[in-house]
C-alpha positions in Angstrom: -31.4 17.8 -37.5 -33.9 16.4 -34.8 -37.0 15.3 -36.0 -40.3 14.5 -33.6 -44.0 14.5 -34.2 -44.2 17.8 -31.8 -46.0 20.5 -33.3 -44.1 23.8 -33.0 -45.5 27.4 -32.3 -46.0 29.1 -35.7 -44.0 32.4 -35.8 -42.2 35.6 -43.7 -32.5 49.4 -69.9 -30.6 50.5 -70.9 -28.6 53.5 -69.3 -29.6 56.9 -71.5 -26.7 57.2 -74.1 -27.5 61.0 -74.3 -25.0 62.5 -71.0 -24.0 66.0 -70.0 -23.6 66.3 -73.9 -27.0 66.1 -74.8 -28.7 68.7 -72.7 -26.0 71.1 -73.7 -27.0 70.3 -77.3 -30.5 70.9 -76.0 -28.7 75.0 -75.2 -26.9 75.2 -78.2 -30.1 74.4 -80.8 -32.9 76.2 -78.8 -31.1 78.5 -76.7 -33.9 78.3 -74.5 -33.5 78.2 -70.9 -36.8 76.7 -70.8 -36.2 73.7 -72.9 -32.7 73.6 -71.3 -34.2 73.0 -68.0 -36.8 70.6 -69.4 -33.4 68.5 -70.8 -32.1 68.3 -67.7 -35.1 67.2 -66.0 -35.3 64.1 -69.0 -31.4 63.1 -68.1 -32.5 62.7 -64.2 -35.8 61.2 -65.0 -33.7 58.5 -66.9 -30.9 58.2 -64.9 -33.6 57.0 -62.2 -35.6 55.0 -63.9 -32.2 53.1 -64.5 -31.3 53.1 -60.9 -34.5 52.1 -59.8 -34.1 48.8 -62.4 -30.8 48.0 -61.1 -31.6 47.6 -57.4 -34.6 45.1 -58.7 -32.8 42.9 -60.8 -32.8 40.3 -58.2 -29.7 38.6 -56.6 -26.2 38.2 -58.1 -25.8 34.7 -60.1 -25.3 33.2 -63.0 -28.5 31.2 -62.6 -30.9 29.2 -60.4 -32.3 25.9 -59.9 -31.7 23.2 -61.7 -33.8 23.9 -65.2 -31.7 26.8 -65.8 -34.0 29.8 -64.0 -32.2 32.8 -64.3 -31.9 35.4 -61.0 -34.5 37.3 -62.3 -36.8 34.7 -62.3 -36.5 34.4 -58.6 -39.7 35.5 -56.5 -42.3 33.6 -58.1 -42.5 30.2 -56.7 -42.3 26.7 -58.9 -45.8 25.5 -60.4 -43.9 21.9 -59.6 -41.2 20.2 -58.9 -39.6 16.9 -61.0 -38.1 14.4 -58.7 -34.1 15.2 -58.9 -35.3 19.2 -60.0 -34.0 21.0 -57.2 -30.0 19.6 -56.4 -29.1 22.8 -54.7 -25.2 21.7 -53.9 -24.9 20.6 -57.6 -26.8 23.4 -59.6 -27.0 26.7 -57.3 -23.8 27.2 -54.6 -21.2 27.9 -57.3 -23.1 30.4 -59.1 -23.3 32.5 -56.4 -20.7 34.7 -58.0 -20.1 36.8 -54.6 -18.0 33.8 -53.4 -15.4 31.8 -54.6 -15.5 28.1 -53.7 -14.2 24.6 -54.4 -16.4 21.6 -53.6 -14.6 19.2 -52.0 -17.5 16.4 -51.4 -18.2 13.3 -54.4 -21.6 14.9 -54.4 -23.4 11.2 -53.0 -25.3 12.4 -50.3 -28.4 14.0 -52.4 -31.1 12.2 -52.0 -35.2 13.2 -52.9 -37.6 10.9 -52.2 -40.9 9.9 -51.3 -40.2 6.6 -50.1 -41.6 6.1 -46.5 -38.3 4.8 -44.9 -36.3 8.0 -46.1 -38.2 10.7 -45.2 -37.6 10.6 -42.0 -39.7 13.9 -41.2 -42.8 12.7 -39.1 -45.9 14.9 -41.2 -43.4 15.0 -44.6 -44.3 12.5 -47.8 -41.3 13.8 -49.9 -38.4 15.6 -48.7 -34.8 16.8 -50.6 -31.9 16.4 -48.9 -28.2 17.2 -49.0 -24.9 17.9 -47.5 -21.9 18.8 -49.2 -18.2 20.1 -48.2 -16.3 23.4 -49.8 -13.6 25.5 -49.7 -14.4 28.6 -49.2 -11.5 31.8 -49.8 -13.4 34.6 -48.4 -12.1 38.2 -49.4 -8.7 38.9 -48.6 -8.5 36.2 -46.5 -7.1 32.7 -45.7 -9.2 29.7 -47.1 -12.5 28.6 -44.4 -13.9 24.7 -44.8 -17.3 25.4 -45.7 -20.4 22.9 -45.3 -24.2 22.9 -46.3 -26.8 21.1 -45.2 -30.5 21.3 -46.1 -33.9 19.5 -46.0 -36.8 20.9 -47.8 -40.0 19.8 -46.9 -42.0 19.3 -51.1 -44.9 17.3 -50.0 -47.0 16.5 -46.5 -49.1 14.0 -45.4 -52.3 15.8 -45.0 -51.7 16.5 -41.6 -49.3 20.2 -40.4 -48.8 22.2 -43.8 -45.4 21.9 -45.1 -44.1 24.8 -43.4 -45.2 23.7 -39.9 -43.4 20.7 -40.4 -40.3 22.1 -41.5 -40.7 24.6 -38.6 -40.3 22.1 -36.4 -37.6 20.4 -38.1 -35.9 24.0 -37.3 -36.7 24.5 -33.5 -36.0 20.9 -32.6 -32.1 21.8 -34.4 -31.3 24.5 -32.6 -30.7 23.1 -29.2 -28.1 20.8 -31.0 -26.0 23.9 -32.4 -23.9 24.9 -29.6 -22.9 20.8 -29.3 -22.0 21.4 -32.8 -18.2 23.5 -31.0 -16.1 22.9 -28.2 -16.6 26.4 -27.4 -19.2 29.0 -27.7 -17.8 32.8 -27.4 -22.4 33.7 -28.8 -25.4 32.0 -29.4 -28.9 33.8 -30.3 -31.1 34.9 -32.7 -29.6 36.2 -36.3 -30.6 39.1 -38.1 -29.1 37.7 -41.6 -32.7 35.5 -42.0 -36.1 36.4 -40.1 -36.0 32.9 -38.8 -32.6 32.1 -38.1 -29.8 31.1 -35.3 -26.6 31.0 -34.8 -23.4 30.2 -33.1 -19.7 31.4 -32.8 -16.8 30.1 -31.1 -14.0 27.4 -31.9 -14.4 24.0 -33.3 -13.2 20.7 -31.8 -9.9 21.2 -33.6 -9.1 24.4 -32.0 -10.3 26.8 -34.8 -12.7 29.5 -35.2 -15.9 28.2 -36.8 -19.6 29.6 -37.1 -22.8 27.8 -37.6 -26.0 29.1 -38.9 -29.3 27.6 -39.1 -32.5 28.6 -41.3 -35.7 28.4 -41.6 -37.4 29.9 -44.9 -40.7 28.4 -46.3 -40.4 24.5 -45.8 -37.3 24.4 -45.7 -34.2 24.1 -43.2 -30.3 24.8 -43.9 -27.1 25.3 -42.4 -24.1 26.9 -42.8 -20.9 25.8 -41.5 -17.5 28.1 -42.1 -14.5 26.7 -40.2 -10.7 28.4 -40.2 -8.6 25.4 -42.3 -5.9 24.3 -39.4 -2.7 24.6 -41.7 -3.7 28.2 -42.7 -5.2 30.2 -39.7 -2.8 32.9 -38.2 -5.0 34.6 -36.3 -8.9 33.9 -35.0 -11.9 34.5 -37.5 -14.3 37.2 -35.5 -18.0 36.9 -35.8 -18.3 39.8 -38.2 -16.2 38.9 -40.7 -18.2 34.9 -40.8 -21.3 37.1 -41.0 -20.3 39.1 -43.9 -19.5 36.0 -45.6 -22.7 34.3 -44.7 -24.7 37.3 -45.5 -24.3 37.4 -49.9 -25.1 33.0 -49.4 -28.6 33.5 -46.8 -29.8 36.3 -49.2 -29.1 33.9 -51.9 -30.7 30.9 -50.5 -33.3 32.8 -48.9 -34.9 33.8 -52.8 -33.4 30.4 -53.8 -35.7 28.0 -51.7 -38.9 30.3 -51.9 -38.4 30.1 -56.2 -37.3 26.4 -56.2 -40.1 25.2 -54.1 -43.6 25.2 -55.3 -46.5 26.8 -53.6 -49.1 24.7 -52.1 
């Protein structure tokens, strides 16, 4: 990811145990159609209050961040952040139970610092970095190599706010994308993030691949899915690395905006 002083252009229970059974008890002791009707109305009135607290439990994992924060503490940001806190490859990509992966990398390349020859982010005074390599079996289908790559932005240096500086940590990377393939079939804007690119095509080794880049509160990642050589058959369409991608930017998306702290 390119990094210059630049400044970018700023573009954010329980289910009812009483069923069908229980409003035909209702009949049976008043036999009143009245109070019959009022049963029924109960049962749908609890049916949708449990509805309505299913779609907002939050996302589907086993946990998040690295002091244990469950999915459904996701939404409300950090009050602060240890130093080694937030290990996203280590603590967060596996428990994304949508998606069944094997890391691959010795898990060396984590680094958060505030030491002034590290940061490397013109505006940043700490920064958390990774990369780290998986395989990835998507859904039916043959195993992809899957990489992520991210730099959050945790402290500035008084100058841009944290966000502006990992802003333009995020335009300055997306000219680099399309370098990234030997071909490019698309390139644009993505609709799986509101700040987001991506690219399709094939990969210097002659397989499909797809690249997405991110941008969600100081923070930048990307996503790399590449057909494995020895067990392609057939090319990898757009759609299909978009579905994939889709359950890890929803989860990442939440992720970052919890594990980093607000200002």
């Amino acid at each position: 990811m390119a990094k210059t002083e630049e400044k970018p252009k700023k573009k954010k229970p329980a289910r009812p145990k009483k069923g069908l059974h229980g409003w035909k008890a209702a009949l049976t002791v008043f036999g009143c159609g009245t109070l019959a009707a009022f049963g029924v109305f109960g049962v749908i009135i609890g049916l949708l209050g449990t509805l309505l607290k299913a779609t907002s439990s939050g996302i589907d994992a086993e946990g998040s961040g690295g002091d244990g924060a469950s999915s459904e503490q996701i939404g409300a940001a950090r009050s602060s952040l240890e130093e080694g806190q937030m290990d996203v490859c280590s603590d967060n990509i596996d428990q994304l139970s949508t998606i069944a992966v094997t890391r691959q990398d010795d898990g060396t390349n984590y680094i958060d610092t505030t030491s002034e020859g590290e940061v490397g982010i013109s505006g940043a005074s700490r920064v958390v970095r990774d990369e780290c390599l998986w395989t990835l079996v998507p859904s039916g289908g043959t195993p992809w190599e899957f990489s992520f790559e991210y730099e959050a932005v945790i402290d500035n240096d008084g100058g841009e706010s944290r966000e502006d500086v990992a802003y333009r940590v995020y335009e300055e990377s997306i000219p680099e994308l399309p370098g990234e393939l030997s071909e490019v079939s698309e390139e644009g804007d993505s609709s799986l993030a509101e700040n987001s690119y991506h690219v399709h095509g094939v990969s210097a080794s002659g397989q499909s691949a797809y690249i997405i880049l991110v941008y969600v509160k100081s923070a930048v990642y990307k996503i790399s899915f590449e057909a494995q050589k020895e067990s392609a058959v057939e090319e990898v369409g757009l759609e299909e690395f978009q579905n994939q991608a889709r359950d890890l930017t929803s989860f990442l998306n939440q992720g970052f905006t919890y594990w980093i702290p607000d200002e």
